[in-house]
LOGU-342337 format. One record per residue (C-alpha): x, z, y; residue in three letters. Coordinates in steps of 0.001 Angstrom, whole numbers, plus 500000, padded with zeros to 6 digits. Layout:
N
XZYala
...
***
This chain:
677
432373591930304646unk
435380591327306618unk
438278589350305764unk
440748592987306414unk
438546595282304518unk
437257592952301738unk
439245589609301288unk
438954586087302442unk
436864585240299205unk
433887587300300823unk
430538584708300337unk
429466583695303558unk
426940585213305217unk
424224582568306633unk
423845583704309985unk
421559582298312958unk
424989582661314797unk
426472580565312344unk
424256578750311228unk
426187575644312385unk
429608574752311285unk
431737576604313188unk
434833575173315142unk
437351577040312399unk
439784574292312796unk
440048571785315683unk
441998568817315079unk
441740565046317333unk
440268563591314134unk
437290565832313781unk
435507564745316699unk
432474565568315899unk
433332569241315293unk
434242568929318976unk
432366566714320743unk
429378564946318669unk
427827567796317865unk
428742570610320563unk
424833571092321757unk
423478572364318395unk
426624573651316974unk
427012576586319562unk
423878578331319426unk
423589581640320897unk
424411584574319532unk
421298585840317833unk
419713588902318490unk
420733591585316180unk
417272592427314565unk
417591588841313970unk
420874588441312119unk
420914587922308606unk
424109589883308041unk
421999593111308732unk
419719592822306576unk
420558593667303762unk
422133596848304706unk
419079597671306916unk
417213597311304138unk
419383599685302153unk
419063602493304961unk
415666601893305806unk
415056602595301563unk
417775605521301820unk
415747607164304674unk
412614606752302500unk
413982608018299628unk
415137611701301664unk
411412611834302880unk
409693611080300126unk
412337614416298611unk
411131616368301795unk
407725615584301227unk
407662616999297214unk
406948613249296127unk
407672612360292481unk
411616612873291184unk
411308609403289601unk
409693608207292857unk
413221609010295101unk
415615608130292033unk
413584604462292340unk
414209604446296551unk
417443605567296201unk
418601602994293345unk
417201600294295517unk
418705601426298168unk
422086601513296266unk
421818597884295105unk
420821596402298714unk
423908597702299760unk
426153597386297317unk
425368593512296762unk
427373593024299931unk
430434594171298929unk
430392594351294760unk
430062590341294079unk
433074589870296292unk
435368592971295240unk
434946591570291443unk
435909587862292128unk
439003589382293906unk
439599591879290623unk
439693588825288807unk
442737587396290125unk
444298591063290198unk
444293591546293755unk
443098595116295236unk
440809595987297917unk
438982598752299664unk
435707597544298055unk
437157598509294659unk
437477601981296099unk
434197601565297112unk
432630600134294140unk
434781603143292237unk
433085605858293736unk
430015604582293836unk
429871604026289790unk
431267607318289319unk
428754609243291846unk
425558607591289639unk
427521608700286225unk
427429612109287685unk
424157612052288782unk
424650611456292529unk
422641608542293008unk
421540609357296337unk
424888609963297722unk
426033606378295893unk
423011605083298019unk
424662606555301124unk
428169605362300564unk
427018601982300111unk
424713602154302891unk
427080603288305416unk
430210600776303827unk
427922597914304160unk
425875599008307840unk
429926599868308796unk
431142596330308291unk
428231594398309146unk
428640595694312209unk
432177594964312432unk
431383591367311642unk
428808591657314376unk
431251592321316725unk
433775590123315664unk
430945587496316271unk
430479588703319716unk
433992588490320286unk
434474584745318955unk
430972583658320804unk
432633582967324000unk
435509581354322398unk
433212578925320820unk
431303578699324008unk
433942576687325329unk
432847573810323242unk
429877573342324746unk
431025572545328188unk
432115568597326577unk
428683566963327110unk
427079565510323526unk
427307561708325438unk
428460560197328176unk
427533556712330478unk
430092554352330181unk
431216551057331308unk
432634548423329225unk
433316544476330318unk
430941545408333399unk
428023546845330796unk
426830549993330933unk
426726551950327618unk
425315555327326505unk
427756556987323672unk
428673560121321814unk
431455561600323949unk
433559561801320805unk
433458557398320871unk
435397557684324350unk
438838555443324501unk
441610555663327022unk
440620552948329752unk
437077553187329721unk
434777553708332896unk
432872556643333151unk
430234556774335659unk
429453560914336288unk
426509561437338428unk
426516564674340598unk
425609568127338327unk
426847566471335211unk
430240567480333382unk
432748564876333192unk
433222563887329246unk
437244563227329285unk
440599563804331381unk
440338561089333563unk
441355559096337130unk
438714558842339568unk
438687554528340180unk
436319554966343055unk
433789557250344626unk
434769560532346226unk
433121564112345973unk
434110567750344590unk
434227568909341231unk
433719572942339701unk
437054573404337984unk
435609577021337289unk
434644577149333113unk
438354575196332857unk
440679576427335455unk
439164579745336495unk
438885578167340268unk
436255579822342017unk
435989576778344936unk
435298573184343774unk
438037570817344539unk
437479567508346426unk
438657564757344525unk
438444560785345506unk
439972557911344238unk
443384558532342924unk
442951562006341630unk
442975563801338327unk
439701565343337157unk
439603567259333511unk
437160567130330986unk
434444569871331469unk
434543569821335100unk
431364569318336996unk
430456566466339544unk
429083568125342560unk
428165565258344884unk
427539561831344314unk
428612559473341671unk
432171559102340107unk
433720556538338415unk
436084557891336399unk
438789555687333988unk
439715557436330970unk
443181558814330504unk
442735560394327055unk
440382559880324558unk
437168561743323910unk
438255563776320816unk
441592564498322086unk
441345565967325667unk
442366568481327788unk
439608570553327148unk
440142569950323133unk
443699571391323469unk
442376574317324724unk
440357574980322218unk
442903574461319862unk
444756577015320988unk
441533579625321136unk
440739578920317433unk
444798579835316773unk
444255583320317988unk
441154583522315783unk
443625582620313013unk
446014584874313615unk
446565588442313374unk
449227590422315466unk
452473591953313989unk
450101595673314306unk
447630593801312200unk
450515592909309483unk
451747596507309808unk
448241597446309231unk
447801595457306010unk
451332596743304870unk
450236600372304841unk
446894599176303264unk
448056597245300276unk
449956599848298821unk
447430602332299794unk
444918601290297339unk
447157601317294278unk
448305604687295251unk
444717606067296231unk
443741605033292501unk
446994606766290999unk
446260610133292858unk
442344609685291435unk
443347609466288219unk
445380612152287886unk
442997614425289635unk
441031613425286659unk
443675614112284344unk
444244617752285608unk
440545618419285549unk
441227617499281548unk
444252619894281349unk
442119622753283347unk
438706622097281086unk
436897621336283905unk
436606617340283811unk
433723617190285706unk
434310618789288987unk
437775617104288830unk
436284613545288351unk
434198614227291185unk
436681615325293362unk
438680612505292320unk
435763609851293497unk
435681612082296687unk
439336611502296969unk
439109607636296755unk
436356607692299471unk
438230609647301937unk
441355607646301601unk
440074604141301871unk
441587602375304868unk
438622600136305902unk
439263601532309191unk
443018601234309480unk
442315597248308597unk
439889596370310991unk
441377598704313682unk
443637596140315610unk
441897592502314233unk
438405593663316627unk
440895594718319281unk
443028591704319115unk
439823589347319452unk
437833591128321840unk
440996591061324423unk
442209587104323716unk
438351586162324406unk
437864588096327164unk
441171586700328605unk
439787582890328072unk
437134583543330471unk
439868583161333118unk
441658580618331851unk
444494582638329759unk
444273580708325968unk
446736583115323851unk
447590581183320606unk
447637584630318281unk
447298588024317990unk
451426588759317651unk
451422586749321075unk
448965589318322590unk
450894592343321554unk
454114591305322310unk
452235590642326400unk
451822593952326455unk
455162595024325835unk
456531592683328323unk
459259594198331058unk
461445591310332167unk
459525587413333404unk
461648584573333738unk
460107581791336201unk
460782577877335920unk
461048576646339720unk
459688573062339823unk
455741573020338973unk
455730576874338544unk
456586578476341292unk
456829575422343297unk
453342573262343720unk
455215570179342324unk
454242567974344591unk
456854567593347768unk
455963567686351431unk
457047566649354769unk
457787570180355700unk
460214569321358486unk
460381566372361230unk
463897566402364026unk
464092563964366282unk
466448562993369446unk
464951564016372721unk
463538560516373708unk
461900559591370384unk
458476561094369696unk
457846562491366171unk
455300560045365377unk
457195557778366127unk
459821558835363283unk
456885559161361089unk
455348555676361453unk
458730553961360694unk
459200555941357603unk
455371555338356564unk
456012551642357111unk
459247551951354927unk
457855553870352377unk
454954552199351453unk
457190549488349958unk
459036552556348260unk
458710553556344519unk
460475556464344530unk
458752560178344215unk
459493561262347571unk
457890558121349358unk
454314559758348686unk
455210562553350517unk
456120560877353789unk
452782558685353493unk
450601561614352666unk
451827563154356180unk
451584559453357608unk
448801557881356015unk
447704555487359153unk
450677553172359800unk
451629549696360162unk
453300548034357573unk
457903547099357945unk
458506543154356988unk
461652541944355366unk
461496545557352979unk
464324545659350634unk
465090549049348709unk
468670549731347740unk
467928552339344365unk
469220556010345428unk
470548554915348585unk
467200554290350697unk
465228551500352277unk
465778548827355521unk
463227546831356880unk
461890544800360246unk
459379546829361784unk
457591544968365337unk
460957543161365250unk
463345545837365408unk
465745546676362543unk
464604550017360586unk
465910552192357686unk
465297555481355885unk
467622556757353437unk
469633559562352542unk
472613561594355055unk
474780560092352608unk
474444556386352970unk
473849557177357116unk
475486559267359347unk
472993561670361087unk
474925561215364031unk
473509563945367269unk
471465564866364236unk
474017566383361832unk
474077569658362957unk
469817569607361966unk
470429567997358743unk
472988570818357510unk
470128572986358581unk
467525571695356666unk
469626570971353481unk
470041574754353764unk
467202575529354370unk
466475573995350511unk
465305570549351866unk
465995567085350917unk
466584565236354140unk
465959561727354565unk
466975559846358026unk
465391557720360223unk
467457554759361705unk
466169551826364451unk
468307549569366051unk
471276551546364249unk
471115554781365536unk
469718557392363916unk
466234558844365702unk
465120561627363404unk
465403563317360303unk
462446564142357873unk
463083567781355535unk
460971567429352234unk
460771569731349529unk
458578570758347174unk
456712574155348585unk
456372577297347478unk
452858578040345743unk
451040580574348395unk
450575582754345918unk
453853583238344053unk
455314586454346524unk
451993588181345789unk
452425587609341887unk
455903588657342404unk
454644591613343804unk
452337592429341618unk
454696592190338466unk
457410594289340838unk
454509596952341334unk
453929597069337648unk
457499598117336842unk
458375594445335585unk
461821592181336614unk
461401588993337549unk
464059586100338127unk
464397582511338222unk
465957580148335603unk
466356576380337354unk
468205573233336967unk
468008572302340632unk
470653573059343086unk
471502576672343847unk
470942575943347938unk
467314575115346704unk
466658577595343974unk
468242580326346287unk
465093579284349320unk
462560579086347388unk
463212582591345420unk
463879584485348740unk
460527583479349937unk
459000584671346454unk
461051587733346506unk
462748587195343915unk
466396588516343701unk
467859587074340453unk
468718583462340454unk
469870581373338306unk
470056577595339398unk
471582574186337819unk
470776575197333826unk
470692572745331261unk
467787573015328862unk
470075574673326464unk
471713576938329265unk
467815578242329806unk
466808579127326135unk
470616580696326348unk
469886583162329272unk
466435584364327937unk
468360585119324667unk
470559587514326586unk
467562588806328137unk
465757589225324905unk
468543591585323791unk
467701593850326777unk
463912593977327266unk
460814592132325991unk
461129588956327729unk
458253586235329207unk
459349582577330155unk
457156580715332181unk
457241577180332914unk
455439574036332313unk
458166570744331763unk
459380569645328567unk
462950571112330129unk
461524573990329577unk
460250573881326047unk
463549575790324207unk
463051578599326658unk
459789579238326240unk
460541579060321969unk
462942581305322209unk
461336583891324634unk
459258586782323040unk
456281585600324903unk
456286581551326132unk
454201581113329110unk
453020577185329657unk
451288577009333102unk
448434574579332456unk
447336573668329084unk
447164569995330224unk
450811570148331177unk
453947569102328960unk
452892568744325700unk
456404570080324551unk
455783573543327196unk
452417573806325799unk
453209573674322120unk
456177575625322144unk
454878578119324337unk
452614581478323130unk
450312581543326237unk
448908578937327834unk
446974578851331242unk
444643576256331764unk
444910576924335749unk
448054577157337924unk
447185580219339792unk
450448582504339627unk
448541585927340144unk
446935585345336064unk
450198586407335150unk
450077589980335898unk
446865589648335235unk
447353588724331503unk
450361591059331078unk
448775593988332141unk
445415593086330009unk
447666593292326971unk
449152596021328249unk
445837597807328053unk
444925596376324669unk
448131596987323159unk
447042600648324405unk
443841600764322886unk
445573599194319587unk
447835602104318880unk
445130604252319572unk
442790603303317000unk
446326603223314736unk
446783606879315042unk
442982607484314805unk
442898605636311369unk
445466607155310174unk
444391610662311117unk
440808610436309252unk
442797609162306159unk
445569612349306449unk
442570614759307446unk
439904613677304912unk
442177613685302188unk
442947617383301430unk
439268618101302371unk
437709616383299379unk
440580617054297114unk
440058621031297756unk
436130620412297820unk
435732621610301241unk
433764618356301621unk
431672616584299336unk
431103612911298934unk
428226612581301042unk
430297614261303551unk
433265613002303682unk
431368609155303187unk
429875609893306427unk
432491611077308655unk
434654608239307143unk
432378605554308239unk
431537607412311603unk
434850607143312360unk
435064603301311286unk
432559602847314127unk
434241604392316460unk
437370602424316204unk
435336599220315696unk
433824600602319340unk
437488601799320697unk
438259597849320013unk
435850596250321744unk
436986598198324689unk
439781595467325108unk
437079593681325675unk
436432594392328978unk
437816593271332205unk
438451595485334814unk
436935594769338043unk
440344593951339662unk
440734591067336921unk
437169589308337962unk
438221586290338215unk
436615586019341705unk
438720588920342876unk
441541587351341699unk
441174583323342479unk
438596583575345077unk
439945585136348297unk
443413584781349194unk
443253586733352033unk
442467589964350409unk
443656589664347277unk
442336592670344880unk
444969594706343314unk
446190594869339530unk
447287598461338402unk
444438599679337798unk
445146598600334368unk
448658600697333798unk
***
């Protein structure tokens, strides 16, 4: 039965599905509950004439069905009473053993109110509608588990893209091991079409790799030597040799599945809500029952009072109230994983959907993270390659972040002589026997060049000159561009009735560029960590608020947001665990995505809410007045169960506009978002 309806003392059913030992808990020391073993411990889900969970209660309706033929048919009285009984017990043994253990220890449960009537209905005679309560209690849940197994199968499934070994290389040997044995600084060698075991540098080769099961990327990336690759990818072309940046149980790919098995763990603040009106349900459900039973005493009619009263204790049981948001809650956060969007609990998932105001990080959120030569001046007479190959030839010497973006723009070029690097001022060097330098417009004067440089510092850009012979001869603008998709996310959220603004602690001149060109209006640049977490608590008090960013700068934000956004599970460890949401890509359009998928399932939540609650109110004066008898109101309470256990797994589904082809494939036409609001 399910852990809502029944308890978490339930005995385990032995399912093909889970047959192996599920990945409950994910830790770095239990490698070989994530890597080891990930081949046979992710079976597919089995078919359902297969499952073991079914049986039992198949068994129970196929012997209920018998038993009202063998009554249609004039067969023997004892005959039915024997089909029916059997019946009865098939399906009460999956619910009775566990509602007793729990009686035990005093706790309450709708199986009680089960296991009530169900005593009470043979006292009076009823076994065949006893039969059919516990047939359609036990059918009703084992179909809820069922599709709480769907749910979690393509959670699980993410398991199974670590490979169960990998070929390494150790003091020049080549060795076969158990992914899971993998240490930081080994080789791996990945031949094309297999999945790389661990995060990783590639150490030589060059190729592409399918991002796709990890990052939701629909195009493989190219990678060569110098470049990150994450565990799960897949080679494309020729071999890799890949040196090992994390170990084999404690990967990039392992985090994520961390935080998957979190939302498993979790239920939502609905689901709490749900349990609240539940708990005290039962105890009150039990009260009215009994003194039904005591006025059919007072009136001298006991009997049709006690069976009112086990009528009564049917039609209120909140089965369907418990399970109503749990399936919804599941089916959404593992639909959501197939494109990359890990939410770490169900409260996290509601709380997206209620989501009006988004607060963006600049640097590695809305910003690639990775600067550019974006801008080159030079004087009339010098050539810009020429300004470029002095500034390569400088650079390469250079340590400091913004020397990879001048060689990445220059990456033939001779190399200066003489190089000596004065820290935050610049660098000076001989280059084919002339004097050179690059530095910053404050250690050199710009010169002609001034008027360009106040331009491009502006314009957002950190400007570095070029000097030979002591005169300045260009000026390079770097800065760290806009992602090409942010103004369409911006957009997007805009279009969906939600604020956006930025929260940064670079310079205002900066901030103020790069959130024009998102279209963002609201800017707020040169925050502390503690001035960040202190505007989202203003904005907290106003609307439901989302932070996302992806630095450990960012981590008190993103705490004290109602939802925390980390872009990029294998960011900041400090974003990532502080944060509610993580996505494993860096594509800026999953955020509407994700906040108007909650939206939706936060929809379909309240839904099955008010439907729970309305078979409970509308049942309940039906049996007490007799309009309805037991086997009547048994089946239009479990009827209904099913349908909110279907209403659920709605959420589910993903819209054609959130594909994650439509969404990460072309940006050229990118496909719209509201049809989801």
């Amino acid at each position: 039965m399910s852990e809502e309806c029944c308890g978490v003392d339930a005995p385990p059913k032995s399912r093909a599905s889970d047959s192996a030992t599920p990945p409950a808990t994910v830790t770095a020391g239990a490698a070989t509950a994530v890597t080891g073993g990930t081949g046979a411990a992710h079976d597919d889900l089995s078919p359902w004439w297969k499952d073991r969970g079914l049986r039992l209660p198949a068994t129970s309706g196929i012997l209920l069905a018998a038993s009202l033929v063998a009554g249609w048919t004039g067969g023997a009285e004892w005959f039915v009473t024997v089909l029916q009984s059997l019946s009865l017990t098939a399906g009460a043994a999956t619910f009775v053993p566990s509602t007793v253990r729990r009686l035990l220890r005093g706790s309450l449960g709708v199986g009680l109110l089960m296991s009530i009537a169900a005593i009470g209905a043979v006292l009076l005679g009823h076994v065949g509608e006893a039969a059919a309560l516990a047939f359609l209690f036990s059918i009703a849940e084992a179909l809820e588990d069922r599709a709480m197994d769907r749910a979690r199968h393509g959670l699980r499934a993410l398991l199974s893209l670590i490979p169960n070994a990998a070929l390494i290389e150790r003091d020049g040997k080549p060795l076969t091991l158990p992914a899971s044995d993998i240490m930081i600084g080994d080789i791996l060698v990945v031949r094309a079409g297999e999945r790389v075991a661990t995060d990783g540098i590639v150490s030589s080769g060059r190729g592409s790799v399918d991002t796709s099961a990890i990052t939701g990327e629909s195009m493989p990336a190219a990678v060569e030597t110098g470049d990150t690759v994450f565990a799960g990818s897949i080679n494309g072309e020729g071999a890799l040799r890949i040196r090992a940046t994390a170990n084999g149980s404690d990967n990039s790919l392992t985090t994520i599945v961390k935080l998957v098995e979190q939302a498993n763990a979790q239920k939502g603040n609905r689901a709490r809500l749900a349990d609240r009106i539940a708990r005290p349900l039962v105890p009150i459900v039990l009260g009215v029952a009994a003194a039904i039973v005591g006025f059919g005493f007072l009136v001298g009619d006991p009997e049709l009072w006690t069976e009112r009263a086990l009528v009564v204790l049917v039609a209120a049981s909140p089965c369907a109230l418990a399970i109503a948001v749990p399936v919804t809650v599941i089916s959404a956060i593992g639909s959501a994983s197939k494109l990359g969007i890990i939410v770490k609990s169900g409260a996290a998932f509601e709380r997206m959907g209620s989501i009006r105001t988004v607060a963006f990080d600049k640097t590695g959120t809305l910003t690639q993270n990775r600067p550019s030569v974006v801008a080159v001046e030079t004087l009339a007479t010098v050539t810009r390659d020429e300004v470029l190959t002095i500034a390569a030839a400088l650079e390469t010497h250079s340590t400091h972040p913004l020397a990879h973006a001048v060689l990445a723009e220059q990456p033939v070029h001779a190399e200066a002589e003489n190089v000596r690097e004065d820290a935050g001022r610049g660098i000076s060097g001989t280059l084919h026997g002339l004097s050179v330098r690059a530095g910053s417009t404050r250690w050199m004067d710009a010169g002609e060049l001034s008027p360009a440089a106040l331009r491009l510092a502006d314009d957002g850009m950190t400007v570095i000159a070029i000097e030979r012979e002591g005169i300045v001869i260009g000026l390079l603008g770097i800065r760290d561009e806009l992602r090409p998709e942010a103004a369409e996310a911006v957009a997007q959220l805009a279009s969906a009735g939600i604020r956006t603004l930025m929260l940064t602690g670079d310079n205002a001149r900066t901030a103020a560029t790069i959130a024009r060109d998102a279209g963002i209006g609201d800017v707020r640049a040169e925050l502390l960590p503690a001035d960040k977490a202190s505007a989202i608590s203003s904005l907290t008090n106003d609307a439901p608020t989302a932070m996302i960013g992806d630095g450990i700068n960012d981590a008190p934000a993103l705490a004290t947001a109602d939802v925390g956004i980390a872009m990029g599970a294998t960011g900041s460890a400090a974003a990532v665990e502080s944060a509610d949401v993580a996505f494993t890509g860096s594509d800026l359009r999953l955020i509407p995505v994700a906040l108007l998928h909650a939206r939706r399932g936060r929809r379909i939540m309240t839904g099955n809410i008010v439907l729970s609650l309305a078979i409970i109110i509308g049942l309940f004066p039906l049996a007490l007045t007799g309009v309805l008898g037991l086997a009547g109101v048994v089946l239009v309470h479990e009827l209904a169960e099913l349908v909110v256990i279907l209403n659920g797994l709605r959420a589910a589904r993903l819209s054609r506009s959130l594909d994650s082809r439509s969404v990460l494939g072309d940006r050229r036409q990118p496909q719209p978002v509201r049809s989801l609001v």
